[in-house]
SERO-4910 file (N, C-alpha, C, O; in steps of 0.05 Angstrom, whole numbers):
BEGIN
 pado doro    nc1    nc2    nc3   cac1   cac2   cac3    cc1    cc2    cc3    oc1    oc2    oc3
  Unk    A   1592   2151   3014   1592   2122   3014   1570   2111   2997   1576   2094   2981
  Unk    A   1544   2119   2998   1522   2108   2991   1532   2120   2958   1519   2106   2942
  Unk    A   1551   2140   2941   1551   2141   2918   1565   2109   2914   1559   2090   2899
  Unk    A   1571   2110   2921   1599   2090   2913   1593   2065   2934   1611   2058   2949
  Unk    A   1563   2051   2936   1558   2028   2946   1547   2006   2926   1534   1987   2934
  Unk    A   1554   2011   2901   1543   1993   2880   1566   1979   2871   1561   1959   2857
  Unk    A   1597   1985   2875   1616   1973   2881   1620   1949   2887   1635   1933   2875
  Unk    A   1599   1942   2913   1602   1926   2929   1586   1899   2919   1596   1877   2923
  Unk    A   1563   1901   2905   1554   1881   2898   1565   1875   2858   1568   1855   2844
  Unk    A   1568   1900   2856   1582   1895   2822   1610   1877   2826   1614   1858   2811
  Unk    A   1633   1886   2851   1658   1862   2854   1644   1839   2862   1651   1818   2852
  Unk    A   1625   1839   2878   1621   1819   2891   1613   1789   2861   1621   1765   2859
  Unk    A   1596   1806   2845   1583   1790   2828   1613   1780   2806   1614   1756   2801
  Unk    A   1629   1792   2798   1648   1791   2782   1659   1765   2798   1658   1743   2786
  Unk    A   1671   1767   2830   1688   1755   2842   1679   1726   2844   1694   1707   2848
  Unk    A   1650   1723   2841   1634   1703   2843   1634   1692   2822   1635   1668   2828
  Unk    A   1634   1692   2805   1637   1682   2771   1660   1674   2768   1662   1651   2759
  Unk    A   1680   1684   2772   1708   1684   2778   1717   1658   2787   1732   1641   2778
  Unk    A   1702   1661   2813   1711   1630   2824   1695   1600   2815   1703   1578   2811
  Unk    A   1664   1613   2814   1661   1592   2802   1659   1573   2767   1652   1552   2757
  Unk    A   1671   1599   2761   1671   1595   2729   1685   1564   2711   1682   1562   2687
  Unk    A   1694   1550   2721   1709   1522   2714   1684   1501   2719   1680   1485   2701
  Unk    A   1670   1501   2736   1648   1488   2743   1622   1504   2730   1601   1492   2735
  Unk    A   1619   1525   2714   1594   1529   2699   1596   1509   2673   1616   1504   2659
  Unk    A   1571   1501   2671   1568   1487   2636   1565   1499   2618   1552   1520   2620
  Unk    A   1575   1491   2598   1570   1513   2569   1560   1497   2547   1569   1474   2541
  Unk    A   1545   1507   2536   1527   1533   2541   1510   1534   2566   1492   1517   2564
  Unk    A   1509   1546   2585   1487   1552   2602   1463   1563   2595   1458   1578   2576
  Unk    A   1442   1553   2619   1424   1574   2605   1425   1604   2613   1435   1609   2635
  Unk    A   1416   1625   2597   1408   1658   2610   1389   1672   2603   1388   1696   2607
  Unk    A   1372   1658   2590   1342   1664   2592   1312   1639   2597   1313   1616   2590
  Unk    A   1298   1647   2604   1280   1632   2620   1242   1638   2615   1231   1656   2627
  Unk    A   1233   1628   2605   1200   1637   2597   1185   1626   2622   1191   1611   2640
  Unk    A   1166   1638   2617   1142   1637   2647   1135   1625   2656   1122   1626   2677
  Unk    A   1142   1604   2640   1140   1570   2653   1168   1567   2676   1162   1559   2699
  Unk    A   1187   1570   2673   1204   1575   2693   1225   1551   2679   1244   1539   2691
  Unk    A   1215   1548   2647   1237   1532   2642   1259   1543   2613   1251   1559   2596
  Unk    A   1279   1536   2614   1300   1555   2603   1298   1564   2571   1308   1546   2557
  Unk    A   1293   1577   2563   1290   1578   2528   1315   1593   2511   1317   1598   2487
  Unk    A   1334   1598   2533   1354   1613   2519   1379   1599   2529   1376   1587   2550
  Unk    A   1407   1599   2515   1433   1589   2522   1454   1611   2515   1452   1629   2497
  Unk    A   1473   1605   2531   1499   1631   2517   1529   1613   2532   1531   1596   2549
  Unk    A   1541   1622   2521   1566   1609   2534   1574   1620   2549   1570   1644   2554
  Unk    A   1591   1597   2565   1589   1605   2592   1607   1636   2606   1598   1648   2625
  Unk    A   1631   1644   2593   1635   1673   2591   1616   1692   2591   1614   1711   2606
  Unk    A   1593   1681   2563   1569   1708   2572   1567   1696   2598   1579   1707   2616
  Unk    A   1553   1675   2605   1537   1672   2625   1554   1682   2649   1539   1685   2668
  Unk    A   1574   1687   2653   1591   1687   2675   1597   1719   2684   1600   1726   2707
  Unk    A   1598   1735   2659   1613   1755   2663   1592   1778   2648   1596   1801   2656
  Unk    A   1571   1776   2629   1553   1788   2616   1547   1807   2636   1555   1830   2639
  Unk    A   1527   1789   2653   1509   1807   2667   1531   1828   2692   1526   1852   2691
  Unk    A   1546   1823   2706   1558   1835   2715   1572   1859   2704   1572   1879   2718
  Unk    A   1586   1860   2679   1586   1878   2662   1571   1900   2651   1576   1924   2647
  Unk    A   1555   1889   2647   1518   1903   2640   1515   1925   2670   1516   1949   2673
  Unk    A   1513   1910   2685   1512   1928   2715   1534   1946   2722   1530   1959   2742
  Unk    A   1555   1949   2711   1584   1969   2716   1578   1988   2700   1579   2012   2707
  Unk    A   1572   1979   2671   1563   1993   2655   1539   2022   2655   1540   2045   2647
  Unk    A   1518   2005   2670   1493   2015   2680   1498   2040   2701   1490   2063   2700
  Unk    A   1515   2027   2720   1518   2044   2745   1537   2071   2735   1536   2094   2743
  Unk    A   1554   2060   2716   1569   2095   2703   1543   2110   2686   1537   2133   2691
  Unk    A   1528   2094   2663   1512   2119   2654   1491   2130   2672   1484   2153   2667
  Unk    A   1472   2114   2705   1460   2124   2715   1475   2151   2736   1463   2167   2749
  Unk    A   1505   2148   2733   1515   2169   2755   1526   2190   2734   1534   2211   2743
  Unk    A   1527   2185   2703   1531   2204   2701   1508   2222   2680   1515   2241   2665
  Unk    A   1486   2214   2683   1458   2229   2673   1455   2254   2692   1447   2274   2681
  Unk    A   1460   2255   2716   1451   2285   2734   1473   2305   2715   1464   2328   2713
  Unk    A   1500   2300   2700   1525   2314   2698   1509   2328   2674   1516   2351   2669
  Unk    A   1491   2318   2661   1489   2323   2628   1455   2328   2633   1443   2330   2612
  Unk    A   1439   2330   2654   1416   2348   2654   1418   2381   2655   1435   2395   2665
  Unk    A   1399   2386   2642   1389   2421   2643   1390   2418   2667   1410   2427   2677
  Unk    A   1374   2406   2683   1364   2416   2705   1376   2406   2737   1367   2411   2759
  Unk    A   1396   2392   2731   1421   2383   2745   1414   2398   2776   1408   2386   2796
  Unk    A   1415   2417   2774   1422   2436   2804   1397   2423   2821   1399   2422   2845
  Unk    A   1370   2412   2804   1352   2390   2823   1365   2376   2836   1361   2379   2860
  Unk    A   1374   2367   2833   1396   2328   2840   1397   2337   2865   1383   2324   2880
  Unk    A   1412   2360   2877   1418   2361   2899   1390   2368   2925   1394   2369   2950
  Unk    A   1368   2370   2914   1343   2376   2935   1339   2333   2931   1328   2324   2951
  Unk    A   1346   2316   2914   1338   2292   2916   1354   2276   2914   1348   2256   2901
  Unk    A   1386   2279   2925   1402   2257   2914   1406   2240   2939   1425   2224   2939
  Unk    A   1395   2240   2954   1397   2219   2973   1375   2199   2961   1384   2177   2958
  Unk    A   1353   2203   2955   1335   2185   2946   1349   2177   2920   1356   2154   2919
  Unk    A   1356   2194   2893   1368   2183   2869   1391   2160   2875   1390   2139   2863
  Unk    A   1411   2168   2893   1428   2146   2893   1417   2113   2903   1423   2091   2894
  Unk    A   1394   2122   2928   1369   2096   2932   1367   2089   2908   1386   2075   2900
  Unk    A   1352   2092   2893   1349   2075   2876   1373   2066   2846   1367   2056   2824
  Unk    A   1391   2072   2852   1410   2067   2833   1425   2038   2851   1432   2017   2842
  Unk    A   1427   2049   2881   1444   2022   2885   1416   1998   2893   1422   1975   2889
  Unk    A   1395   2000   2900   1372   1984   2895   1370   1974   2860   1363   1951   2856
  Unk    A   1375   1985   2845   1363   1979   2818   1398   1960   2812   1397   1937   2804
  Unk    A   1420   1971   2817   1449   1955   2814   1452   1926   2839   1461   1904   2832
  Unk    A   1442   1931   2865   1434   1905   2875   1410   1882   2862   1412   1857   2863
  Unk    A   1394   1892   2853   1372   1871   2838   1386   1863   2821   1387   1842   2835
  Unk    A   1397   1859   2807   1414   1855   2782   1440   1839   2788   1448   1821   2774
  Unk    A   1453   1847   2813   1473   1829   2817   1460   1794   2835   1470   1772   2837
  Unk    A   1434   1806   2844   1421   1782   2860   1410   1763   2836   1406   1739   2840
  Unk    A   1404   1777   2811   1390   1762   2794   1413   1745   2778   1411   1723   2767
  Unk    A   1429   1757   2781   1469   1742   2777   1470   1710   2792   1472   1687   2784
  Unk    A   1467   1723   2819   1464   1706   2830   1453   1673   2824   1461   1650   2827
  Unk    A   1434   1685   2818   1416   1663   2820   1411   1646   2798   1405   1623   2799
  Unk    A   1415   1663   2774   1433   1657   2739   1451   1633   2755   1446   1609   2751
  Unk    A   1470   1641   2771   1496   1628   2770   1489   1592   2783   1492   1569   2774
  Unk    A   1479   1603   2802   1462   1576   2822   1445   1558   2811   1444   1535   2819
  Unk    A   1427   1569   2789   1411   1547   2770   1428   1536   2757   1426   1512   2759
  Unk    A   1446   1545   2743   1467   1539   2727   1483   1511   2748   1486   1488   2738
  Unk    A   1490   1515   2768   1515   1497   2783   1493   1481   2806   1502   1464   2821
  Unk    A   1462   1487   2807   1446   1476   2812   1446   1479   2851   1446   1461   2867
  Unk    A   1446   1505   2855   1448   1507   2880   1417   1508   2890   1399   1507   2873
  Unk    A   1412   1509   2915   1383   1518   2917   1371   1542   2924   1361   1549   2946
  Unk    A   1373   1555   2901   1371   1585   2902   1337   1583   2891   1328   1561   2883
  Unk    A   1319   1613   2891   1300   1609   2871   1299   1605   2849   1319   1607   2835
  Unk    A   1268   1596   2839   1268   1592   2807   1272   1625   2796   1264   1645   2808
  Unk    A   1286   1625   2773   1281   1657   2769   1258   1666   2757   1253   1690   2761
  Unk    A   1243   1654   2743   1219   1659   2741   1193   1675   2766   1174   1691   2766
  Unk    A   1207   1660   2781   1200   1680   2816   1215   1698   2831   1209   1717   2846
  Unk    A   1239   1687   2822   1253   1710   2830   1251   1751   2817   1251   1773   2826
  Unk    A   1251   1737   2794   1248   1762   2778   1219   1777   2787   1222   1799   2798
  Unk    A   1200   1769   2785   1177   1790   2794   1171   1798   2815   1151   1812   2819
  Unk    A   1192   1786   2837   1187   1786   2862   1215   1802   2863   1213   1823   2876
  Unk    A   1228   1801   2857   1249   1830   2853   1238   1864   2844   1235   1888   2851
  Unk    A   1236   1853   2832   1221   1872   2808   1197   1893   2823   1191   1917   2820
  Unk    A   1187   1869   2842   1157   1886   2853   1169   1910   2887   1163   1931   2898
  Unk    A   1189   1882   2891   1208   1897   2915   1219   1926   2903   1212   1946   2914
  Unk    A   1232   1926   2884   1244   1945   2869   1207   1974   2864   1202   1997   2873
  Unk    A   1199   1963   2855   1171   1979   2854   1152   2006   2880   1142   2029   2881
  Unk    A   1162   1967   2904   1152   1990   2922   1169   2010   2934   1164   2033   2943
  Unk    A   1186   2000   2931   1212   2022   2938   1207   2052   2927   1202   2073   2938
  Unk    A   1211   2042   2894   1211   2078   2888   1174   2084   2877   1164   2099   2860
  Unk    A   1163   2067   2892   1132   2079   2894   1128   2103   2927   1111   2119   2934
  Unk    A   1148   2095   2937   1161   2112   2973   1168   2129   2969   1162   2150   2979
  Unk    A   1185   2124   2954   1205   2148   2949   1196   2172   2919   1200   2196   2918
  Unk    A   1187   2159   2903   1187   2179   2880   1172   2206   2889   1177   2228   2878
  Unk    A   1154   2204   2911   1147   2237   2918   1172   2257   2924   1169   2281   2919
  Unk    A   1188   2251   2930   1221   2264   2936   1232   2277   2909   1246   2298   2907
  Unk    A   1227   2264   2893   1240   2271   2863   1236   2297   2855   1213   2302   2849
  Unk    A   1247   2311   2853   1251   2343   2843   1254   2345   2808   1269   2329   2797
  Unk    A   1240   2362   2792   1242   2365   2760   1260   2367   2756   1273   2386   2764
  Unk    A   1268   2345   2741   1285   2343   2720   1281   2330   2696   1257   2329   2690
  Unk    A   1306   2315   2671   1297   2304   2658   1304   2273   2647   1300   2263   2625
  Unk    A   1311   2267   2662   1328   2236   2674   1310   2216   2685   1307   2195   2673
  Unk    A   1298   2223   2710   1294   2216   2739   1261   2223   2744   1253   2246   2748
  Unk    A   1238   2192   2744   1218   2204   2749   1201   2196   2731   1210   2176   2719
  Unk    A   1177   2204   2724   1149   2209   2712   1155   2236   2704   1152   2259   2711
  Unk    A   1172   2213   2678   1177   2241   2642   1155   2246   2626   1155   2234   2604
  Unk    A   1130   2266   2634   1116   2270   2606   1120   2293   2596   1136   2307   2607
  Unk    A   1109   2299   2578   1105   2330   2561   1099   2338   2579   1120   2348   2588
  Unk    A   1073   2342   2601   1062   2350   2625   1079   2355   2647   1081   2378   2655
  Unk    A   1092   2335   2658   1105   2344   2681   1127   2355   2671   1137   2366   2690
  Unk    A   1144   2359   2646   1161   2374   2639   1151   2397   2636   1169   2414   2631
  Unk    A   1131   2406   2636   1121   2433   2627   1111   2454   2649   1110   2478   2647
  Unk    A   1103   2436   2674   1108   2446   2697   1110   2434   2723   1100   2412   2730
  Unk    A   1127   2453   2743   1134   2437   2770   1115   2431   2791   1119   2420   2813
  Unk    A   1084   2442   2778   1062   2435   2800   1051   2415   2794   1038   2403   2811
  Unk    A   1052   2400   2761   1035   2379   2751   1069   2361   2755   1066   2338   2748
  Unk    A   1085   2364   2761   1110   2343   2768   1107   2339   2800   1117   2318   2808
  Unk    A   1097   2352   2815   1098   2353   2845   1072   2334   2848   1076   2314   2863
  Unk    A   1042   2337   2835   1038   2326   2845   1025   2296   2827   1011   2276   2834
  Unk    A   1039   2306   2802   1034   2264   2791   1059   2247   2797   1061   2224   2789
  Unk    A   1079   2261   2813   1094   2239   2829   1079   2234   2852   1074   2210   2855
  Unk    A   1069   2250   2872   1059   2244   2901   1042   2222   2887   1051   2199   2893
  Unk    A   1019   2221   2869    996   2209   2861   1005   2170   2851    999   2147   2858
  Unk    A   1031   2189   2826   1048   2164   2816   1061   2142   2842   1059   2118   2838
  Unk    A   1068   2149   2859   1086   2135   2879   1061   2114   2894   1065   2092   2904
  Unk    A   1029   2130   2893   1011   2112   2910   1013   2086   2881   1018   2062   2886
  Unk    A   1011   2092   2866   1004   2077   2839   1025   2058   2845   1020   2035   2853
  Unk    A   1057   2070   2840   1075   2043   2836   1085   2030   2865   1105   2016   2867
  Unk    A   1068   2038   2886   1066   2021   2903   1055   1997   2903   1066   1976   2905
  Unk    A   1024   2005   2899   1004   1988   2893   1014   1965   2869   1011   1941   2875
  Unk    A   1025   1970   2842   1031   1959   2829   1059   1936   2836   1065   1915   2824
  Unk    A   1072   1946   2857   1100   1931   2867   1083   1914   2889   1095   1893   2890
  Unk    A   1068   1912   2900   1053   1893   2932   1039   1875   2902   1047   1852   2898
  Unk    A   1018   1890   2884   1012   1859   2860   1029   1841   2850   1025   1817   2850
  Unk    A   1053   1854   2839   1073   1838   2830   1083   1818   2845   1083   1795   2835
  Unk    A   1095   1824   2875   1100   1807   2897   1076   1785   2899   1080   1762   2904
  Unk    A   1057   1794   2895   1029   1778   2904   1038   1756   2879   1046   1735   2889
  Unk    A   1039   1756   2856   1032   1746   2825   1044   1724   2832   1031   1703   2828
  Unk    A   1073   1721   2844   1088   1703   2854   1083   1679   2859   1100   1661   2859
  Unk    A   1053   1674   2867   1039   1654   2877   1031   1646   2864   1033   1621   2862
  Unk    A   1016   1663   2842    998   1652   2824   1015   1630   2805   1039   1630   2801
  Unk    A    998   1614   2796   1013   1595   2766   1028   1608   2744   1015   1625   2731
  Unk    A   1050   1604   2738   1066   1624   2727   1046   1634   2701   1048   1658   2698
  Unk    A   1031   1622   2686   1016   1640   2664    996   1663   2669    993   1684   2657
  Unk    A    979   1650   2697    969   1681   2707    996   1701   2717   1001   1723   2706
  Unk    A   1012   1689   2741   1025   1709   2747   1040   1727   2722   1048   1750   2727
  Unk    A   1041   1719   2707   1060   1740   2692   1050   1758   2677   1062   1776   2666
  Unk    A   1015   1749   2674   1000   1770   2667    989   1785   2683    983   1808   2675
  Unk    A    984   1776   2713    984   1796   2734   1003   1820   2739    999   1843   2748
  Unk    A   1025   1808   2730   1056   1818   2734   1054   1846   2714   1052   1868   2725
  Unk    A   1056   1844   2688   1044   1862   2668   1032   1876   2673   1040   1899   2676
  Unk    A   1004   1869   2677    981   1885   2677    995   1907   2708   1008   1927   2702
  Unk    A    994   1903   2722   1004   1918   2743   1028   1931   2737   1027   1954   2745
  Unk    A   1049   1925   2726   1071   1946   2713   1050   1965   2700   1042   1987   2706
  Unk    A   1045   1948   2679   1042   1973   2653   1016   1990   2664   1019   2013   2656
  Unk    A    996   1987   2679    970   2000   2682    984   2019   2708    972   2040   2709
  Unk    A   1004   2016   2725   1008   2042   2741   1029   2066   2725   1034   2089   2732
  Unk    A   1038   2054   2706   1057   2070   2683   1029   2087   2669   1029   2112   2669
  Unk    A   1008   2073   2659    988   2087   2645    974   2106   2652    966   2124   2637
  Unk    A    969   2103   2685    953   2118   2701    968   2138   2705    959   2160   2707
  Unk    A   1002   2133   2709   1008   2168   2721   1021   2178   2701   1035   2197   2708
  Unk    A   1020   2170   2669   1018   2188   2653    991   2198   2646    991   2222   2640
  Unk    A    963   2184   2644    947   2200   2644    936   2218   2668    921   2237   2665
  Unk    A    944   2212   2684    943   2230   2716    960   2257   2701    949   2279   2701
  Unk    A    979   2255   2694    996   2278   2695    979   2306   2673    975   2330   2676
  Unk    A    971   2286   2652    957   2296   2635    927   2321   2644    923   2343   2635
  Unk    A    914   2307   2663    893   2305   2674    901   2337   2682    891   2355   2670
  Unk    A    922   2340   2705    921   2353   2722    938   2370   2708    938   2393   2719
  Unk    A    953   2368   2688    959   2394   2667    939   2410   2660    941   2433   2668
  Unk    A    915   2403   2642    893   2399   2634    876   2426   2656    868   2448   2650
  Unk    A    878   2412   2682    869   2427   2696    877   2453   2707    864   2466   2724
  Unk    A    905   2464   2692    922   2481   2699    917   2497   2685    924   2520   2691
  Unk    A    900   2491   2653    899   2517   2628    874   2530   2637    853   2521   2647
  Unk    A    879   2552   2630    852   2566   2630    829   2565   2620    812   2582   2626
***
């Protein structure tokens, strides 16, 4: 079930466009700067049917990346966690649909300017939980030269990586508050500096592996 639970929010989002598509304006907007006010337009087809597409799309090449790894026969020590975050990463996306759709027909949904990093950070702490579970491969994870090169510097700059994109998913959520020009540099800085740290972590503890 849980392969085949991204279904549920990918019809859902189609079916929703669907109905309300006569009542979207065109051009709508579908992009938005940090001010939280709109800087992009598309007609209302993209707007309607784009992003839902994008996510059907998504959910076939993320299920079928384990088929076309070397190291495939991992998947099965972590595919309860891999499919977590495939239908987490295909729900964010249909919510962010959502809410595309609602600014657009002016419902009272969030601004997406908040919505998005406060997705995003939810999405963070999730597989900051889970990424210690992740077994070597070459898909899935904290990809460096290092942890490809061995399963003790992959074992443990995920355990290390997961405290990192925890920490970095609870800032993001936090940023939310802030005035959208700090928050989105809070937002940043906290993505990209726990990405930095557990590739130089990985490095580190390679490093420490040579003779």
């Amino acid at each position: 079930m849980r392969k085949w639970f991204p279904a549920i929010p990918i019809a859902g989002a189609f079916l929703l466009s669907a109905a309300v598509y006569s009542r979207l304006p065109s051009p709508m907007a579908t992009h938005w700067g940090i001010n939280g006010e709109p800087n992009g337009y598309s007609s209302r087809a993209v707007g309607a049917f784009l992003m839902p597409a994008l996510a059907l799309v998504l959910w076939a090449f993320l299920r079928g990346l384990p088929i076309i790894d070397p190291r495939r026969a991992n998947y099965a020590r972590f595919q309860g966690t891999y499919d977590l975050v495939v239908n987490a990463v295909i729900t964010l996306l249909a919510a962010i649909h959502v809410v595309v759709l609602g600014t657009a027909l002016h419902w009272p949904v969030p601004r997406i300017d908040r919505m998005a990093p406060l997705g995003v950070g939810a999405l963070m702490l999730l597989l900051g939980n889970v990424l210690p579970r992740a077994r070597p491969n070459w898909w899935f994870g904290i990809r460096t030269p290092w942890t490809l090169s061995s399963d003790t510097v992959w074992t443990r700059t995920h355990r290390v990586g997961g405290y990192f994109m925890t920490a970095a998913g609870a800032i993001a959520i936090c940023s939310v508050f802030l005035p959208p020009a700090a928050g989105f540099v809070v937002f940043m800085v906290a993505v990209l500096g726990a990405s930095l740290a557990s590739v130089v972590y990985s490095y580190v503890v390679w490093k420490e592996e040579q003779p």
